[in-house]
C-alpha positions as CSV (number, residue, x, y, z in Angstrom):
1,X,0.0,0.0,0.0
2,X,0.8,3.5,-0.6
3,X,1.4,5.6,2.4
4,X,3.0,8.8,4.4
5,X,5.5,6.8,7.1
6,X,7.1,9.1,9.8
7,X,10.7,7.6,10.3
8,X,13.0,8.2,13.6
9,X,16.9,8.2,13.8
10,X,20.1,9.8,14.2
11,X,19.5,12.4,12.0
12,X,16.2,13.5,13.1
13,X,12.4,12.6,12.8
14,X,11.1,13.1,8.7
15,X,7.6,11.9,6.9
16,X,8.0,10.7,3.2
17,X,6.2,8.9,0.9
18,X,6.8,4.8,0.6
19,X,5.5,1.9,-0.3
20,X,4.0,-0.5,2.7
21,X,3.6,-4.7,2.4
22,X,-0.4,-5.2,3.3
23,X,1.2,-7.3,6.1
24,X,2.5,-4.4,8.3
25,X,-1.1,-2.8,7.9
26,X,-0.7,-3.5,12.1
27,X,-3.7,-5.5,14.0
28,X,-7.5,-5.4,13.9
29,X,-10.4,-7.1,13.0
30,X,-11.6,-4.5,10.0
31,X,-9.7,-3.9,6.8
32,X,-10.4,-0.3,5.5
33,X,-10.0,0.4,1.8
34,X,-8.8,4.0,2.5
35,X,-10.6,6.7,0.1
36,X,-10.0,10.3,2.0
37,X,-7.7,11.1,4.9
38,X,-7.1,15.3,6.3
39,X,-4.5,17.2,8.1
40,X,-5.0,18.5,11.0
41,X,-3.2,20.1,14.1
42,X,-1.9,17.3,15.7
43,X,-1.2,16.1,12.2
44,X,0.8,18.7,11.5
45,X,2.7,18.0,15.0
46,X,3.8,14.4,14.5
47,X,4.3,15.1,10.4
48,X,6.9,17.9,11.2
49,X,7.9,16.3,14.9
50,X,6.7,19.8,16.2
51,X,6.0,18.0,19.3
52,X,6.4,14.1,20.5
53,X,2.9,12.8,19.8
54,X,4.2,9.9,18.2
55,X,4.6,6.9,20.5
56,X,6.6,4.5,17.8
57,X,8.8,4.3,14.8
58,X,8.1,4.0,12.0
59,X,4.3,4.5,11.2
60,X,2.1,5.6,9.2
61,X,0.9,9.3,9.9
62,X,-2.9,10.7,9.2
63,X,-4.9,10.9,13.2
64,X,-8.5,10.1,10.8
65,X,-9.6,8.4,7.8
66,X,-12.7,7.5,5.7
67,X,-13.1,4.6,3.5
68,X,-14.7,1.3,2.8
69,X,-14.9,-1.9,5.1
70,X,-13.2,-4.5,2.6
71,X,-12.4,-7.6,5.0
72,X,-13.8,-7.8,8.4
73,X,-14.7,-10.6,11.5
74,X,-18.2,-11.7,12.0
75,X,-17.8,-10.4,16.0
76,X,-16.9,-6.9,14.7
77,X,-20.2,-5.8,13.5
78,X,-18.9,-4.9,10.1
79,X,-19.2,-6.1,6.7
80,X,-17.5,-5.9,3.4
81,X,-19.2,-2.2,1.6
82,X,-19.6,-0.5,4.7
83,X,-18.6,3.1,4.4
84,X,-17.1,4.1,8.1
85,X,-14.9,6.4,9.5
86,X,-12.4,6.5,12.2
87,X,-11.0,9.6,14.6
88,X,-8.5,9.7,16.9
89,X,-8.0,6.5,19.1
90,X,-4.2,5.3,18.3
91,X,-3.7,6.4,14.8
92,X,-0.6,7.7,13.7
93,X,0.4,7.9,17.7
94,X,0.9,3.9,18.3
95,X,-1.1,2.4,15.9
96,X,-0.8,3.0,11.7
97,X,-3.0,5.8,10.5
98,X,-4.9,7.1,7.8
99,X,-2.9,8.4,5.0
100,X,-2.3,5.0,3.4
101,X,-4.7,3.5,1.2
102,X,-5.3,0.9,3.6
103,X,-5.9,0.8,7.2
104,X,-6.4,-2.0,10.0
105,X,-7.9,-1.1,13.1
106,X,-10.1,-2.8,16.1
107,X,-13.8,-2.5,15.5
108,X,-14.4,-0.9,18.6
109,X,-12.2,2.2,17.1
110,X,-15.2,2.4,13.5
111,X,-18.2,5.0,13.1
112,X,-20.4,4.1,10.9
113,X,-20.9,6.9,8.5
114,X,-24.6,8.5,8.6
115,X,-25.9,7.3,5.7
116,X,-26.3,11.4,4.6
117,X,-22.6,11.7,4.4
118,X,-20.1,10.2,1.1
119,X,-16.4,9.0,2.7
120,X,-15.1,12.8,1.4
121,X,-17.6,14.7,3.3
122,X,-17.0,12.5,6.2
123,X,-13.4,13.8,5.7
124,X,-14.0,17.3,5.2
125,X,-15.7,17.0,9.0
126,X,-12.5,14.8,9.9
127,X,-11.0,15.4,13.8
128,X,-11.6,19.0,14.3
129,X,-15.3,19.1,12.9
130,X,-16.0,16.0,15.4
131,X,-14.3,17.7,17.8
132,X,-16.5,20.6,17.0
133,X,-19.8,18.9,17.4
134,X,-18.4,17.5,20.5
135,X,-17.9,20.5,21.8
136,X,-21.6,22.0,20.6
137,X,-23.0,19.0,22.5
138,X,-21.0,19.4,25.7
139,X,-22.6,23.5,25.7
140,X,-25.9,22.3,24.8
141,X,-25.8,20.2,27.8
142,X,-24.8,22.8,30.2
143,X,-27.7,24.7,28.9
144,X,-25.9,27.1,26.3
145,X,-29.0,27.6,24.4
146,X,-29.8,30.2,21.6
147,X,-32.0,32.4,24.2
148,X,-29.1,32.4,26.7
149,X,-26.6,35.2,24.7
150,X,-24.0,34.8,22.0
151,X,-21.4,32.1,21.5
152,X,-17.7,33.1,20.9
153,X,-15.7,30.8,18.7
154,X,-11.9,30.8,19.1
155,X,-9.4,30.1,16.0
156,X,-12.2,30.8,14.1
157,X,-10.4,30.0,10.8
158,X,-9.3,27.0,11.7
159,X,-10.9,23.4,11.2
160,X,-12.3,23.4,14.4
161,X,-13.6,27.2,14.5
162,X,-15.5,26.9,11.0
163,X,-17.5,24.0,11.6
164,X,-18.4,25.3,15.1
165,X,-19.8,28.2,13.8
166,X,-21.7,26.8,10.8
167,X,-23.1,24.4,13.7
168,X,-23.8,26.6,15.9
169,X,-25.7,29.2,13.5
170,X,-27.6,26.8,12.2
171,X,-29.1,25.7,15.5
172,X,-30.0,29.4,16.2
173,X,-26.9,31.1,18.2
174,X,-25.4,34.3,17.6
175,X,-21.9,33.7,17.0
176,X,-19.2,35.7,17.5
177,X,-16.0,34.8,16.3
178,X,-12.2,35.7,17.4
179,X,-9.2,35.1,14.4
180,X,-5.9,36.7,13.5
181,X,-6.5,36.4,9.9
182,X,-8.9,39.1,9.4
183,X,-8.6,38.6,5.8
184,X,-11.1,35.6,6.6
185,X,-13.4,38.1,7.9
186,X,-16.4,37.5,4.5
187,X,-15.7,33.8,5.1
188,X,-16.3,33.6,8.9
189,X,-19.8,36.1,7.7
190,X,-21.0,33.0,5.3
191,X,-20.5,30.5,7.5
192,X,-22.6,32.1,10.5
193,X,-21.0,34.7,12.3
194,X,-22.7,37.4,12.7
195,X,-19.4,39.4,14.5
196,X,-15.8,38.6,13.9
197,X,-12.9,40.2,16.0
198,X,-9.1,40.3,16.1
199,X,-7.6,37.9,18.8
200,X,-5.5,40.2,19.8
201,X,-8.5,41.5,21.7
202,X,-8.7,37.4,23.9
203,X,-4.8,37.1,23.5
204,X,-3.1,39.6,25.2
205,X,-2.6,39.1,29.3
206,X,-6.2,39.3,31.0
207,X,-6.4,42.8,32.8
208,X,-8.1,42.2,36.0
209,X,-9.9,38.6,37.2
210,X,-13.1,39.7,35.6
211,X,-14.3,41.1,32.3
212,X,-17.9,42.2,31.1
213,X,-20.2,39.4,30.6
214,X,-20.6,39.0,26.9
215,X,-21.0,35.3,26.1
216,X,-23.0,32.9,27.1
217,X,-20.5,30.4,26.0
218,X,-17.5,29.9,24.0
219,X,-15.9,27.2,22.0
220,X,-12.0,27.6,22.4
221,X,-9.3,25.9,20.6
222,X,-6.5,28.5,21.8
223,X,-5.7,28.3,25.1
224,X,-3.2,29.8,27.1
225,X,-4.2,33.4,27.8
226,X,-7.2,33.2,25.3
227,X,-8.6,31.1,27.1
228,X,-8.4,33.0,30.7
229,X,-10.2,36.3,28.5
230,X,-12.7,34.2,27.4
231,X,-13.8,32.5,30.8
232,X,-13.1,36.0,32.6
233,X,-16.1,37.4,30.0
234,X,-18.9,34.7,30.4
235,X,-22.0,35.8,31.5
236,X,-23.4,33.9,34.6
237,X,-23.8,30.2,34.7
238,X,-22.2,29.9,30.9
239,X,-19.7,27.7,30.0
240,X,-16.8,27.0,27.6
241,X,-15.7,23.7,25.8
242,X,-11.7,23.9,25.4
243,X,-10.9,21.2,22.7
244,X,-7.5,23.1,21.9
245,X,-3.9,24.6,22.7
246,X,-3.0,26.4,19.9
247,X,-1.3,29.6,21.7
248,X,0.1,27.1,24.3
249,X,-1.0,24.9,27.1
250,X,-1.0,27.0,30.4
251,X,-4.0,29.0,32.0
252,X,-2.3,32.3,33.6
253,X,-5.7,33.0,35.5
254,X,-7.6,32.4,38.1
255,X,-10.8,30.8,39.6
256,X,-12.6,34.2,40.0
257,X,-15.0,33.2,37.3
258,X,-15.7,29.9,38.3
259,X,-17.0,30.7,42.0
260,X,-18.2,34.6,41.4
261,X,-20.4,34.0,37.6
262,X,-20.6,29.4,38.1
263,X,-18.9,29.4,34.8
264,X,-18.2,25.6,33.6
265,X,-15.0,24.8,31.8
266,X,-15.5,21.8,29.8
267,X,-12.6,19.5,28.5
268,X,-13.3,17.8,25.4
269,X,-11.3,14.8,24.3
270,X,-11.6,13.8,20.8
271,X,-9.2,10.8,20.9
272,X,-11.2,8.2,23.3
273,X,-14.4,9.6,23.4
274,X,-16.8,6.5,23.7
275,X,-18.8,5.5,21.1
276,X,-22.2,7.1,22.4
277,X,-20.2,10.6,22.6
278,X,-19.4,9.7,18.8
279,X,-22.0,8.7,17.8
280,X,-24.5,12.2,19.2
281,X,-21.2,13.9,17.4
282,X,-22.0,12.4,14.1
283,X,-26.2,12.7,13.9
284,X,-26.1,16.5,15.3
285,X,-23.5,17.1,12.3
286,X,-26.0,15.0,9.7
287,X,-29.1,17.0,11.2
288,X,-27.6,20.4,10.9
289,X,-24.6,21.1,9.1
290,X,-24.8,22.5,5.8
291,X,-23.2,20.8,3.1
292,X,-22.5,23.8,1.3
293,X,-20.6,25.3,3.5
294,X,-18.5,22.1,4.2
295,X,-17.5,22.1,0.3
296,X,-16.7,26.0,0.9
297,X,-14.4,25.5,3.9
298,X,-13.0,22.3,2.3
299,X,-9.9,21.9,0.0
300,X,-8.8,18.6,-1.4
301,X,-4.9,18.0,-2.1
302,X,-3.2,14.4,-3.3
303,X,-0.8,12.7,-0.7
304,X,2.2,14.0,-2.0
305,X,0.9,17.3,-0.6
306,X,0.0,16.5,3.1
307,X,3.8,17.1,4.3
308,X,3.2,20.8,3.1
309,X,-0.1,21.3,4.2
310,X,0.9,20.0,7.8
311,X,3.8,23.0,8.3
312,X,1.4,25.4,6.6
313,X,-1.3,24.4,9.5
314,X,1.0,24.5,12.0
315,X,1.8,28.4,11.3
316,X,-2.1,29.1,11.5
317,X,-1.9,29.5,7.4
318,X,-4.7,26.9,6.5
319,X,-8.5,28.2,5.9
320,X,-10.7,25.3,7.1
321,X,-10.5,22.0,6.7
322,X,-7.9,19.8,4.7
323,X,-8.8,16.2,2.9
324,X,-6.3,14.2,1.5
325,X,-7.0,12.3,-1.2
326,X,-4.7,9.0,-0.4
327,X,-5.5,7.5,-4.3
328,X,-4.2,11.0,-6.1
């Protein structure tokens, strides 16, 4: 099989294309005829060895795929023609991922792929616009409902930030959204928001322990000091979903807003979420996102190009969401 393999030794950690023998596809019970694969964040941290998210040497990279069940056991469930996709769990980290054009993983890692949804559009949602319904589930729970105030959405350009917005317009919020590229400003309008601001506003150091409540909630992908402005500004009893740590992994704030406004923060894992959490991912994103604006936040490159792509995302330089074509 054809595939991206990220290689370890003296000289350093590099991702190249190669050729794989179907017998080092690694173990499992279903065998994945690979059509579509993406890049993203953590992607482009094991691809470029930004950071040690890989566990073992060599492997195939790609943290998602989409494809076709083409052997499988009779316990797994799954059947030869099955269109499923996979997120997070081991791939590229211990176990082989996505960007090959085959896979084999445990059953208990598949998704079934709403029926609504073809193996690319399944890949232009990917990790982060999992991660996003996720995260629009986890506010929904704590009560961040339309009537309750605007929703701010961090890294708004990203992966992550456009499908949280389109998701959350189209259930009724108001939708604020925070991004350095404010060339993406129209973009960010189409997909929902009706206000977008300049992060330098959330990323500067927070100026006191409390801000005006603005939000009711907040989906934030930035952390570090973003995330502190953010939580400092929700109104009463909102709460934010942090599913990211793109300006760095410390908090530099304090507690104030948690025991003077009851503001939740809410941790959101996309890697082992069980598959119930999956699964109210994938139907709110059949129900409500547009597939419109998917294809408009969605590029398609060949394999050849996901080394690129994964630097480029790394220096916040991709719009939206990346699928690889593994077969081009």
């Amino acid at each position: 099989m054809r595939a991206l393999q990220i290689t370890k030794d003296e000289a350093g950690q590099r991702a190249s294309l190669t050729e794989i023998p179907d017998d080092d596809l690694g173990e499992g019970d279903v065998t994945i005829a690979v059509d579509y694969s993406t890049v993203n964040f953590k992607d482009g941290l094991g691809i470029t060895g930004a950071a040690p998210v890989v566990e073992r040497f060599p492997i195939v990279a790609g943290i998602d795929l989409a494809g076709v069940v083409v052997e499988a056991t009779a316990e797994s469930g799954f059947a030869p023609g099955d269109q499923v996709v996979v997120n997070g769990w081991g791939l590229a980290v211990n176990h082989n991922g996505g960007l090959a054009t085959r896979a084999r993983v445990p059953a208990s890692w598949v998704t079934r792929i709403p029926e609504r949804f073809t193996t690319w559009e399944a890949m232009a949602i990917g990790t982060a616009g999992y991660t996003a319904a996720l995260s629009v589930v986890a506010l929904r729970r704590h009560d961040v409902l339309p009537d309750r105030g605007p929703v701010m959405v961090t890294g708004a350009a990203g992966g992550v930030g456009s499908v949280a917005i389109a998701l959350l317009s189209a259930l009724g919020h108001e939708v604020h959204a925070s991004t350095g590229r404010r060339s993406e400003d129209a973009y960010l309008l189409r997909l929902g928001a009706s206000k977008v601001t300049d992060r330098k506003e959330l990323s500067e150091p927070a100026r006191g322990l409390l801000g005006a409540e603005q939000w009711a909630g907040a989906v934030d992908t930035v952390g570090s000091r973003t995330l502190v402005n953010v939580l400092r500004q929700i109104r009463y009893g909102g709460a934010v979903a942090n599913c990211g740590l793109a300006q760095g992994f410390d908090l530099p704030g304090s507690v104030i807003p948690f025991i003077q406004r009851s503001v939740t923060l809410i941790g959101i894992d996309s890697v082992l979420a069980p598959a119930p959490s999956r699964n109210e991912a994938w139907e709110l994103l059949a129900a409500h996102l547009d597939g419109g604006l998917l294809k408009e936040m969605t590029t398609t490159v060949p394999l050849d190009q996901a080394v690129e792509v994964a630097q480029r995302v790394l220096e916040g330089a991709v719009r939206g969401r990346t699928v690889v074509d593994v077969n081009a």
